[in-house]
N, C-alpha and C positions, 0 to 999 in steps of 0.2 A: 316208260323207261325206268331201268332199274338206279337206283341211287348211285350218286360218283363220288368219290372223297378227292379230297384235294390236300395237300401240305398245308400248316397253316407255315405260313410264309417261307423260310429258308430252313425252322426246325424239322425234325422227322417227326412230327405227330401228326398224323392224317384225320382231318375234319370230314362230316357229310357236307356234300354241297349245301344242304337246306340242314339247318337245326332248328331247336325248337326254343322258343325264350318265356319265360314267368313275369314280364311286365306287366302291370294290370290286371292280369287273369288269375292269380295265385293269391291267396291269402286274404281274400274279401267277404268271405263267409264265413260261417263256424266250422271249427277245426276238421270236424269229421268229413263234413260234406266236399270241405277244397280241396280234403287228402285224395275223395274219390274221386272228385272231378278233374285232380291232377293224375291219379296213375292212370284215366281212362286215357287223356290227352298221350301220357308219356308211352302206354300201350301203343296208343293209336301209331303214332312218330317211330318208335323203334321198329314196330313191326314194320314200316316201310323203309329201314336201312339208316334212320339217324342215330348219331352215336353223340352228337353235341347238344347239353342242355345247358341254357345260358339263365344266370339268377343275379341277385343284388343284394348287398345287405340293406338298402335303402327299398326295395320293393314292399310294399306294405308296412315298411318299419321293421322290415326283419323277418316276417312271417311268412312271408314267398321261399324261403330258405329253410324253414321250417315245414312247411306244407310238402315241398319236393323232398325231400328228405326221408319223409314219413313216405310220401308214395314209394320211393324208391325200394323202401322195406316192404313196405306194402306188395309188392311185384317182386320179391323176393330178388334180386337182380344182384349179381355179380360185378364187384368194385372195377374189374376188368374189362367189365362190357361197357362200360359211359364213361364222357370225359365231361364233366361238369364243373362251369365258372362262377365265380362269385366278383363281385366291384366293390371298390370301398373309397370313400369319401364324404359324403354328407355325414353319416355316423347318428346313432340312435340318442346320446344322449345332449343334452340342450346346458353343455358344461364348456371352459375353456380346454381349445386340446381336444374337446371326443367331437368337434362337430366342422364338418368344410372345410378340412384339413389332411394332406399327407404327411403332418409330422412322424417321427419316427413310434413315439408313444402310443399315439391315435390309431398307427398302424398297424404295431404291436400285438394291440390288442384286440384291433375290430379281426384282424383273422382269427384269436382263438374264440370271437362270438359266434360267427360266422359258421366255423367245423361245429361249435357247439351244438350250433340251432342245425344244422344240415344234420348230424350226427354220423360224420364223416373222420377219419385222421388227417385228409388232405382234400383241396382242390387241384384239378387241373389246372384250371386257369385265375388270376388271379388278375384284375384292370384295377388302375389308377383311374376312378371311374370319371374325376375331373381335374383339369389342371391347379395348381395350389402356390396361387403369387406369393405367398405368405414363407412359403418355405424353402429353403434352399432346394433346387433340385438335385445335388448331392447327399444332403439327408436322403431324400424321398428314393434314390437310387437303391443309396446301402441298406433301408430299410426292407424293401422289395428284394435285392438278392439274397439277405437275410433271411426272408422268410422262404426262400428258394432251396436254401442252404440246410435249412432245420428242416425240410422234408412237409414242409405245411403246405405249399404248393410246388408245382412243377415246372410252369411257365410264368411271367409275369408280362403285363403291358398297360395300354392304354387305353384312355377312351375319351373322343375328344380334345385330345392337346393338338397343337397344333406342331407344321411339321419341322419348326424350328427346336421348339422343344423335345420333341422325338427324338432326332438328330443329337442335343447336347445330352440326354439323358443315355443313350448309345455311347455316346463320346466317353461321356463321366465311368463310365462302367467297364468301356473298352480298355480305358487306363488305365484302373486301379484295380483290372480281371475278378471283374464280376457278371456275376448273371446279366446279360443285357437285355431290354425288352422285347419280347417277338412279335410281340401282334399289338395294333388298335382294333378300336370298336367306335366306327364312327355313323352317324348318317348316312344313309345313301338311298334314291330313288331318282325318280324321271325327274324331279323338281327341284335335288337336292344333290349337283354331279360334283362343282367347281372343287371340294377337299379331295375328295377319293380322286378324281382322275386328275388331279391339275397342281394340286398344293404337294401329294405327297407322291409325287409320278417320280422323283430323284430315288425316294427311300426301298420302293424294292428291288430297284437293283442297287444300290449302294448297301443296304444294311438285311436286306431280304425280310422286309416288312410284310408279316399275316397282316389281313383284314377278317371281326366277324362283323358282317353288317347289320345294323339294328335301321328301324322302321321303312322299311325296302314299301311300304305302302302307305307313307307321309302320315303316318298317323292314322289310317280309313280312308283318306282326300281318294288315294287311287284302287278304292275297291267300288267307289260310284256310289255311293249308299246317302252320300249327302248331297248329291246333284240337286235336290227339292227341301234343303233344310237338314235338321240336325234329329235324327228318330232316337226317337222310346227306345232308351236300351243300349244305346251307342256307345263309346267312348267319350266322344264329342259332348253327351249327356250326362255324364258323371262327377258329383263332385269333387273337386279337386283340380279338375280339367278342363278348367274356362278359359285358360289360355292358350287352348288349342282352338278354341271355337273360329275366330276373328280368320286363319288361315282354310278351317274345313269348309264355311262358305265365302270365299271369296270369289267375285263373282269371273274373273277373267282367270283364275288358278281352274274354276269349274268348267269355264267352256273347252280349254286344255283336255279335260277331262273328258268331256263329252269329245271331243277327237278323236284320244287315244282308245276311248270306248270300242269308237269305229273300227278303228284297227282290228282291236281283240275280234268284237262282232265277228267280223269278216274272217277271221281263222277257227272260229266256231270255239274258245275259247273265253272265260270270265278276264274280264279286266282284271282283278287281284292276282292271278294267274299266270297273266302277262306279262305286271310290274315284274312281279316276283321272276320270275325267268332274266327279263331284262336285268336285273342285277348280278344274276347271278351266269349271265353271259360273259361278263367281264372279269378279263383269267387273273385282275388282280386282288380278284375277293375270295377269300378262303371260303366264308360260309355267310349266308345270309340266314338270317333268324326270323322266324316266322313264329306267331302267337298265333291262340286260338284259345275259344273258352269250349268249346268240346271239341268230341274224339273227330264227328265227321268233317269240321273244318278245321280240324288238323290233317284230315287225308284230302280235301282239297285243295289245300293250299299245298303240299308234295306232291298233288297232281303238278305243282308246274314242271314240275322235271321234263314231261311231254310234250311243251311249248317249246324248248330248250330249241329244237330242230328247226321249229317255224321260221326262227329269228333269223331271217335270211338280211342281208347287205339291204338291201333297197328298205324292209319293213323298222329295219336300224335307223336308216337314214331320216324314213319319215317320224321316226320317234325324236330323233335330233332337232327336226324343222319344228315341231309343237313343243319341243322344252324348251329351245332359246329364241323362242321369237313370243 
C-alpha cells in the first residue's frame, strides 16, 4: 500500500501516516559514521512517501539534531520536501533557567540551539516536550507563539501534558489571539490506550487536536525480541536505559505478548508490524513514528501500511480482550 497523509489535527499541514523519529538511533557514534547511517535511514523513509522526521534537543544531548541535519545536506534535499520537529525541555545546560523548564528565557533560547545544530532557519514543528509545574502556563504559551511569530517555527504543541492542560493552554491563547497548540506527542501502543483514546477523546473535536505518536512498539516489548530476556544489542541493553528493563521482561506484560504474536503469525505478518498498523488504524493519530537504526528496518516497519487492511472488526476486538484483561 502506497503511503496516506493525514491532517495533523484541524491545521492544513498533511503528515505521512508512518514517520520516521531520531530517538536512540542518532547521535551515538562518531560524527561521520551517524551522519551516514542517518541519510541511509532518511533515504530509506522518504523514498516510501514519509515526509515527517521527528527529533529532540534532548536526544543525545543535542546531537540527534545535529547528525539529521547533516544528513539532510548530505541527500541534498529541498527545505520543501520534509517537515521536521524539534522538542524542548530538559535543556543541555546543568544551570538555573536552561534545564526542566519552559520559562520564557529557556525557550528563547534552546530554539536558536536547536536551528543551529540542525542548520536550518526554522522547524516545522516545535513540542513542549514536558509539562513545567514550575511555570505559569501563560508564560510558556506567549513564549511558543512567539516563536511562531518570528518565523522559527511553524506549528507549536505538546508532548505529554495532560488533557487538562492542553485545554488551558488553548484557552490562554484563544484569549489573548495567539498561536494556539496543534498537536501532542504522546504514548501510544497495545499496552498504552487510556491518554490517546479516553483522557483526550473531548479535545479533537473541541479544539481539533493532531496526535504524532511516539513508542507505538512499548519500547521493543511488542516487536517479541524480549520474550527469552533482554539480547546483545537491544535497547533494553543500553546504558542509560535500565529503566525500561523492569517493564520489557515482565512476565504477564510478555505472555500478552506471546498472544498477540498469535494474531500477527496468523495474517502472515511480524508482530512490530501489526502494533505499528494498530496505531495507526485509529483516525485520531495523525502519524505514528517509527525508529530504526538502518535503511532495511526502516522499510519494514512502513511495510505496515499492508497490515492496515487486515485489521478487520473481530482481529480489533481480540486485540481489546489481550490489552485489558
Amino acid at each position: 500500500m502506497s503511503m496516506q497523509y493525514r491532517r495533523l489535527g484541524r491545521s492544513g499541514l498533511q503528515v505521512s501516516l508512518l514517520s520516521f523519529g531520531s530517538w536512540v538511533t542518532f547521535g551515538n557514534k562518531d560524527q561521520i559514521a551517524a551522519a551516514d547511517q542517518a541519510a541511509e535511514c532518511l533515504s530509506a523513509a522518504k523514498d516510501a512517501g514519509v515526509n515527517f522526521f521527528d527529533n529532540a534537543e534532548g536526544y543525545a544531548k543535542g546531537e540527534s539534531e545535529r547528525v539529521m541535519g547533516e544528513a539532510f545536506r548530505q541527500l541534498g534535499w529541498k527545505r520543501h520536501e520534509y517537515v521536521v520537529s524539534t522538542k524542548l525541555f530538559w535543556g543541555l545546560h546543568d544551570l538555573p533557567n536552561m534545564k526542566n523548564t519552559l520559562n520564557r528565557k529557556y525557550l528563547s533560547q534552546a530554539i536558536d540551539g536547536s536551528l543551529e545544530r540542525f542548520g536550518l532557519d526554522f522547524v516545522d514543528l516545535v513540542f513542549c516536550h514536558r509539562p513545567d509545574p514550575n511555570t505559569p502556563i501563560e508564560e510558556t504559551v506567549w513564549a511558543m507563539s512567539d516563536m511562531v511569530s518570528q518565523g522559527k517555527a511553524l506549528y507549536w504543541g505538546t508532548s505529554e501534558w495532560s488533557a487538562d492542560e492542553i485545554r488551558a493552554a488553548y484557552d490562554i491563547a484563544d484569549r489573548h489571539h495567539l498561536h494556539k497548540p496543534v498537536m501532542e506527542q504522546p504514548q501510544y501502543n497495545i499496552f498504552w490506550r487510556d491518554r490517546v483514546e479516553k483522557e483526550y477523546a473531548r479535545l479533537y473535536e473541541d479544539i481539533g487536536l493532531g496526535t504524532t505518536i511516539w513508542s507505538p512498539l512499548a519500547s521493543g516489548l511488542l516487536t517479541g525480541k524480549y520474550l527469552n530476556g533482554i539480547p546483545e544489542g537491544s535497547r533494553g541493553a543500553l546504558p542509560g536505559y535500565e529503566w525500561l528493563r523492569g517493564g520489557l521482561t515482565d512476565d504477564a506484560r510478555n505472555t500478552k505478548v506471546r498472544q498477540l504474536k498469535d494474531i500477527a503469525d496468523s495474517l502472515g505478518v511480524s508482530l512490530a508490524q501489526f502494533a505499528i498498523a494498530w496505531c495507526a488504524a485509529n483516525p485520531n493519530v495523525s502519524t505514528v513514528i517509527t525508529g530504526a537504526s538502518n535503511a532495511q528496518q526502516v522499510r519494514e516497519n512502513l511495510a505496515s501500511l499492508d497490515v492496515l487492511p487486515l485489521l478487520t472488526p473481530e482481529i480489533m476486538n481480540k486485540v481489546d480482550e489481550i490489552s485489558f484483561f
